[in-house]
DRENDO-1510 file (C-alpha; in Angstrom, 1 decimal, always signed):
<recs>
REC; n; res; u; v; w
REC; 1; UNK; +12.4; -34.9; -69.4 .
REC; 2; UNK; +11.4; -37.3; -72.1 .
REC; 3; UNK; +12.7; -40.6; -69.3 .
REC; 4; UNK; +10.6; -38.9; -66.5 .
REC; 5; UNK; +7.1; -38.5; -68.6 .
REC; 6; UNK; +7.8; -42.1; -69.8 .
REC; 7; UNK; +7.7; -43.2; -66.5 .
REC; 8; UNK; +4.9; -41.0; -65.1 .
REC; 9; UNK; +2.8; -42.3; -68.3 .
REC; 10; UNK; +4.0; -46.3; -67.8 .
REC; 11; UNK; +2.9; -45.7; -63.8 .
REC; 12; UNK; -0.4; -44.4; -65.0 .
REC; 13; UNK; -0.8; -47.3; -67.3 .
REC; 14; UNK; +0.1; -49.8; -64.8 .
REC; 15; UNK; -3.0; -48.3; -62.2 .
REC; 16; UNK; -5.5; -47.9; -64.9 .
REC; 17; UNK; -4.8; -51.5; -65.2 .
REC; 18; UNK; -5.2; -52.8; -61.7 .
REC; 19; UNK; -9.0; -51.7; -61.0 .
REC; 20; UNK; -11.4; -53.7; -60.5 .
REC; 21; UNK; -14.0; -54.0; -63.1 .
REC; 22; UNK; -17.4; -52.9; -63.1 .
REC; 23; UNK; -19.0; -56.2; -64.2 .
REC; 24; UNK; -17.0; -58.2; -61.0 .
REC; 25; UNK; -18.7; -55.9; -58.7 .
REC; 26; UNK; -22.0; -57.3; -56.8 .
REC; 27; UNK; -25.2; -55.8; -57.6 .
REC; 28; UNK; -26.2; -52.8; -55.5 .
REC; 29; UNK; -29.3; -54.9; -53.3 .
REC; 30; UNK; -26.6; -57.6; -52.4 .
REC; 31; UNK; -24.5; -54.4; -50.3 .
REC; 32; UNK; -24.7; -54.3; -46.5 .
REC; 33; UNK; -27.6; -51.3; -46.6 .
REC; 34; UNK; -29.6; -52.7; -49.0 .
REC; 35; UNK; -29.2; -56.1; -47.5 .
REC; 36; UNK; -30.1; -55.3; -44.3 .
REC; 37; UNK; -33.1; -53.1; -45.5 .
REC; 38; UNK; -34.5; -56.6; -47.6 .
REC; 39; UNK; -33.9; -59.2; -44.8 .
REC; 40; UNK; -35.3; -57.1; -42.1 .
REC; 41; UNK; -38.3; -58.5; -40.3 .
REC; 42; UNK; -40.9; -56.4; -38.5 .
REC; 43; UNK; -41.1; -57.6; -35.1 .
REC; 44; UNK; -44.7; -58.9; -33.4 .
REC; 45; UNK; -44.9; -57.4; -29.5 .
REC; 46; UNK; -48.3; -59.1; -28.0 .
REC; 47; UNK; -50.1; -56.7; -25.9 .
REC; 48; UNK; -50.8; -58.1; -22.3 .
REC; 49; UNK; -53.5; -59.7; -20.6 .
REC; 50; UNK; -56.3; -57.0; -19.5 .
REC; 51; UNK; -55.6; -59.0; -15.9 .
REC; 52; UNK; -51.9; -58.6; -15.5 .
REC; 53; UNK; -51.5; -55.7; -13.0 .
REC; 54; UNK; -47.1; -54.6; -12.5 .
REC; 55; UNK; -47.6; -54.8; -8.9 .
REC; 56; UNK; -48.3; -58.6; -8.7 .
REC; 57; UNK; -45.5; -60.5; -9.1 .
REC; 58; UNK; -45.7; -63.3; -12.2 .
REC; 59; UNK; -43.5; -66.1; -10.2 .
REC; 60; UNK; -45.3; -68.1; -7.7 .
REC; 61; UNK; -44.1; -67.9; -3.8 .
REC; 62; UNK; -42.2; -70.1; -2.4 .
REC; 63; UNK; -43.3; -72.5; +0.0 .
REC; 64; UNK; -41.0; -71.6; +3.3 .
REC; 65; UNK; -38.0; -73.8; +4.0 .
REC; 66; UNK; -38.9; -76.2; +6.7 .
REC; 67; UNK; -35.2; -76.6; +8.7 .
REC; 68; UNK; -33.8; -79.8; +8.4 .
REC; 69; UNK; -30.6; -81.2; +10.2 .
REC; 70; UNK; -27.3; -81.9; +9.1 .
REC; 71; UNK; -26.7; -85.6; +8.8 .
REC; 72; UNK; -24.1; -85.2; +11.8 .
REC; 73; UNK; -26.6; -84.1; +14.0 .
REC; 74; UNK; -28.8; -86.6; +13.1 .
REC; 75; UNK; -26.3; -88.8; +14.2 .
REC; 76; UNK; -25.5; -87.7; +17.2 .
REC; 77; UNK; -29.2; -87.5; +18.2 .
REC; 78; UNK; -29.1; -91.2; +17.1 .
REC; 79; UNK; -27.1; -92.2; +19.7 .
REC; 80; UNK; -28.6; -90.3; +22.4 .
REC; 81; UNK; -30.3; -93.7; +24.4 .
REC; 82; UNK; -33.7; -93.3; +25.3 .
REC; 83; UNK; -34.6; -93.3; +28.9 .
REC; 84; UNK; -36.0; -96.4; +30.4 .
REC; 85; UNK; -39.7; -96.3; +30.9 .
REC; 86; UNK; -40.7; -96.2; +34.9 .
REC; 87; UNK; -41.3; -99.5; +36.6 .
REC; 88; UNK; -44.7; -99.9; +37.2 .
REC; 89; UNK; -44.9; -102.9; +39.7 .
REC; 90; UNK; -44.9; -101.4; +43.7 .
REC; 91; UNK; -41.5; -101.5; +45.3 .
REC; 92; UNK; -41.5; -104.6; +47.9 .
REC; 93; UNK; -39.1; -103.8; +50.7 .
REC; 94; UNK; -37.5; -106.5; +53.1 .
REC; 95; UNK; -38.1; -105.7; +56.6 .
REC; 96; UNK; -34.2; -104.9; +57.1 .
REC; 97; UNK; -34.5; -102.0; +54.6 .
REC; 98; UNK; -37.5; -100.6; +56.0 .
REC; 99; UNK; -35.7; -100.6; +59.3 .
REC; 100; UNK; -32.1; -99.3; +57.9 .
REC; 101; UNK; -33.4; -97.0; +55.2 .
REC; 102; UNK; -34.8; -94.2; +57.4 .
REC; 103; UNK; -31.5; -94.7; +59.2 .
REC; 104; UNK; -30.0; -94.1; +56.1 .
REC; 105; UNK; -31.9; -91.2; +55.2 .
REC; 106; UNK; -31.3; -88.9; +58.1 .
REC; 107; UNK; -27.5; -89.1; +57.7 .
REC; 108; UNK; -26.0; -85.5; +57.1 .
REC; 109; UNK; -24.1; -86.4; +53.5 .
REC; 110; UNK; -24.5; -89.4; +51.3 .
REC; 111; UNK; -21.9; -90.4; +48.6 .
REC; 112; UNK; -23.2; -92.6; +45.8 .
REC; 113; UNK; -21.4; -94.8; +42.9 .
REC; 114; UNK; -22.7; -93.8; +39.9 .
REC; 115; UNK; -22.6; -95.6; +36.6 .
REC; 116; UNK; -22.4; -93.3; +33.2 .
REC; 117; UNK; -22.1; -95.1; +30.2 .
REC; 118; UNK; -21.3; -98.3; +32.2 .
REC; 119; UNK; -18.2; -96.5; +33.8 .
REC; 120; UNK; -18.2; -96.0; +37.7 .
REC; 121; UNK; -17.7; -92.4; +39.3 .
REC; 122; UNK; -17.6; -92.4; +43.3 .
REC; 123; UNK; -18.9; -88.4; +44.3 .
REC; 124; UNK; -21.2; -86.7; +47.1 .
REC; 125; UNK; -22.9; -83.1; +46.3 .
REC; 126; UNK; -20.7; -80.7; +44.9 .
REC; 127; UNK; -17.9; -82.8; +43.4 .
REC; 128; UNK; -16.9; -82.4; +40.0 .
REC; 129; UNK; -16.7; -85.4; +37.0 .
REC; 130; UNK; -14.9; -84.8; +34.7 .
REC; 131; UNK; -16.2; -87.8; +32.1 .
REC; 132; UNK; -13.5; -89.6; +29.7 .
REC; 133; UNK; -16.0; -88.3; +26.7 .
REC; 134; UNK; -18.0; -86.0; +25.1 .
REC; 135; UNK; -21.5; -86.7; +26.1 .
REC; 136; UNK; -23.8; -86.0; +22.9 .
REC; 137; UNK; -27.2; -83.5; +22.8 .
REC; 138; UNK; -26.4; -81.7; +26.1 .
REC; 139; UNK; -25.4; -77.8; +26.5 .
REC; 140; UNK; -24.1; -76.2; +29.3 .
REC; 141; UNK; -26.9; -75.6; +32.6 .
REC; 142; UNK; -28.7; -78.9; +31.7 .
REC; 143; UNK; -29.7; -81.1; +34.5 .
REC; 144; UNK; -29.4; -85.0; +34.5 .
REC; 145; UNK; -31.0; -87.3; +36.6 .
REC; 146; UNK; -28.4; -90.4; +37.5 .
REC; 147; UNK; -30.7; -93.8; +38.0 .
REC; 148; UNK; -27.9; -95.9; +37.8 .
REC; 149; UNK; -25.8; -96.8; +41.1 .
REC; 150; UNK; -24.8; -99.6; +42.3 .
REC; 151; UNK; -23.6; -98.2; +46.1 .
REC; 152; UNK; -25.7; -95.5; +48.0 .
REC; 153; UNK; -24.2; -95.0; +51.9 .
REC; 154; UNK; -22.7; -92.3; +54.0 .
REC; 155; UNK; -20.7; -92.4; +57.3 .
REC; 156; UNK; -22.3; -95.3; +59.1 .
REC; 157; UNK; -24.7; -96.6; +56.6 .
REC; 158; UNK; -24.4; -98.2; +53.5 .
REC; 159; UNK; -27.1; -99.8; +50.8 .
REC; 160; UNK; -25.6; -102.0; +48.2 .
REC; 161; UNK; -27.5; -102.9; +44.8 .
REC; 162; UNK; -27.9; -106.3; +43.1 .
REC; 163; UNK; -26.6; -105.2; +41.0 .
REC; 164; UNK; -28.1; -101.5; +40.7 .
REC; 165; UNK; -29.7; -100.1; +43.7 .
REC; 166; UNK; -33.5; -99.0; +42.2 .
REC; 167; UNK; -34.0; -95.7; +41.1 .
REC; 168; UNK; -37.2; -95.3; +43.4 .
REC; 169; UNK; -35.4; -95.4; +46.5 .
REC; 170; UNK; -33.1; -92.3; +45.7 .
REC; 171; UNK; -32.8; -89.2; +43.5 .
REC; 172; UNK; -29.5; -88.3; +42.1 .
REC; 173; UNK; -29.1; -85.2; +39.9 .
REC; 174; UNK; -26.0; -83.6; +37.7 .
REC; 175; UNK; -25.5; -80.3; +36.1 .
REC; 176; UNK; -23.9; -79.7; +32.7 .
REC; 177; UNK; -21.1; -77.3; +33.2 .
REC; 178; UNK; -19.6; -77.2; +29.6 .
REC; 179; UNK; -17.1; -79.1; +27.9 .
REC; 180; UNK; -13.4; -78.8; +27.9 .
REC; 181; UNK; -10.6; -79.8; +25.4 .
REC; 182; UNK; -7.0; -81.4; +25.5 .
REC; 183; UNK; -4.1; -79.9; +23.8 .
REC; 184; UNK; -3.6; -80.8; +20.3 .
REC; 185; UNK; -1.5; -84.2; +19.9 .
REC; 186; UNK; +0.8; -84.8; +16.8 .
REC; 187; UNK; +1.2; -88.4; +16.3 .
REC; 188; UNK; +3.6; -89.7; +13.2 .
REC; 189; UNK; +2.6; -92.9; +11.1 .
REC; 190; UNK; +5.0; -94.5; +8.8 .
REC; 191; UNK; +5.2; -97.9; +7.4 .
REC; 192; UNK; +8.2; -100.2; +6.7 .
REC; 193; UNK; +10.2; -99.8; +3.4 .
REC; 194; UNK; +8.3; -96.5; +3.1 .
REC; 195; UNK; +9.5; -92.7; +3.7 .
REC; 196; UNK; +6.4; -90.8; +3.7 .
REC; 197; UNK; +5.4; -89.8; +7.0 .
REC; 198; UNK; +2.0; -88.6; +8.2 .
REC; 199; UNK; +1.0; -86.6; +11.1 .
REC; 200; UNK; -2.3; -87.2; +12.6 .
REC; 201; UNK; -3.9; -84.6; +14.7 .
REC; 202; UNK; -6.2; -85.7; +17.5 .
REC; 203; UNK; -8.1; -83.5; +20.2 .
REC; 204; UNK; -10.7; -84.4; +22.6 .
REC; 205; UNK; -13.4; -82.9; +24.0 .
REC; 206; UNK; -15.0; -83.9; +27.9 .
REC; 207; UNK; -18.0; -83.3; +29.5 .
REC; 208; UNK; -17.8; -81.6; +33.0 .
REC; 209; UNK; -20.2; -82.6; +35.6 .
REC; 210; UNK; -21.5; -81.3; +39.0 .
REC; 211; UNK; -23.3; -83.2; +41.3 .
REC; 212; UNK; -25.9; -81.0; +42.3 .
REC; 213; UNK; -28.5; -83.4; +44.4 .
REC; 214; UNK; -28.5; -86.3; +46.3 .
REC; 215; UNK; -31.3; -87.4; +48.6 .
REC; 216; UNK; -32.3; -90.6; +49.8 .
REC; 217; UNK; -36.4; -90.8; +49.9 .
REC; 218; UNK; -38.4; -92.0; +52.6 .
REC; 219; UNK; -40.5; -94.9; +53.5 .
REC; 220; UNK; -43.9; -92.7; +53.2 .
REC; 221; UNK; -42.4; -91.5; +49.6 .
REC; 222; UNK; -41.5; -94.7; +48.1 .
REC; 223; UNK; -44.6; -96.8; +49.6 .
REC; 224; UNK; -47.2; -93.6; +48.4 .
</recs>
């Protein structure tokens, strides 16, 4: 008995000694409550303008996007060529022509060699072209007036130009059928001395054509 109230009394001792003094304690203002109750600042809400009403909106509107184009349509409109402006002097015809051209005009079909993009396409009405490109800023039904040939004829007949035979002595038109696509190509590229290989993909597009008119005019049309 006497060993266990020994060490029950040294125990007691030993946690009397640990606390913490009074004096090392902070003063009771500097705790969290009081703090907060001293530092506290009232808060100023302004009333609002007599003129604000919640149903107008404070942001100003918007001015309305205006659509621009991508810099790849720009481009392509870019190289659209402009047409050429119409010839204003009369067309002076030889006396051959005036005598071979209504000759020429009465003939059941007419064929015509037609220049796109300096490339020559021989077709009559209702042939197809299929053109080694895709032609920029035309869409399918479109109609396009060809003013460049450089041979106009038909079975017995035939007028050729010097280079071009003149737009005012004809009227050649084409409609825009769509656009068709090759298969996709795989080509490999490697250099000497080097093992990396790359694989470029390539697929073209076409324009498809249909010649839809051809008519040679008359001596009364082209003179009038």
């Amino acid at each position: 008995m006497s060993t266990l109230t020994m060490l029950s009394r040294s125990l007691r001792r030993s946690v009397l000694d640990t606390r913490i003094p009074s004096s090392a304690l902070p003063p009771t203002f500097l705790l969290p409550s009081r703090a907060r109750y001293f530092n506290s600042t009232a808060q100023h809400v302004e009333s609002p303008p007599d003129s604000f009403s919640p149903s107008i909106p404070t942001c100003s509107p918007t001015p309305e996007a205006t659509p621009q184009l991508s810099k790849h349509t720009q481009q392509k409109l870019s190289k659209i060529p402009s047409p050429p402006p119409p010839p204003c002097t009369p067309l002076a015809l030889s006396a051959s022509m005036k005598e071979l051209l209504p000759l020429l005009a009465v003939q059941p079909s007419h064929y015509i060699r037609a220049h796109i993009h300096g490339k020559p396409y021989l077709a009559t009405v209702g042939d197809t072209v299929r053109l080694p490109f895709h032609m920029p800023g035309v869409v399918p039904g479109d109609v396009l007036r060809l003013t460049r040939a450089s041979v106009l004829g038909s079975r017995d007949y035939t007028l050729k130009g010097a280079p071009w035979v003149d737009e005012r002595v004809f009227e050649c038109r084409a409609r825009v059928l769509g656009t068709e696509a090759e298969p996709m190509r795989f080509k490999e590229k490697t250099k000497r001395r080097n093992r990396k290989v790359k694989t470029v993909r390539s697929k073209h597009k076409f324009t498809i054509l249909r010649l839809s008119e051809l008519r040679v005019k008359g001596l009364e049309e082209i003179e009038g």
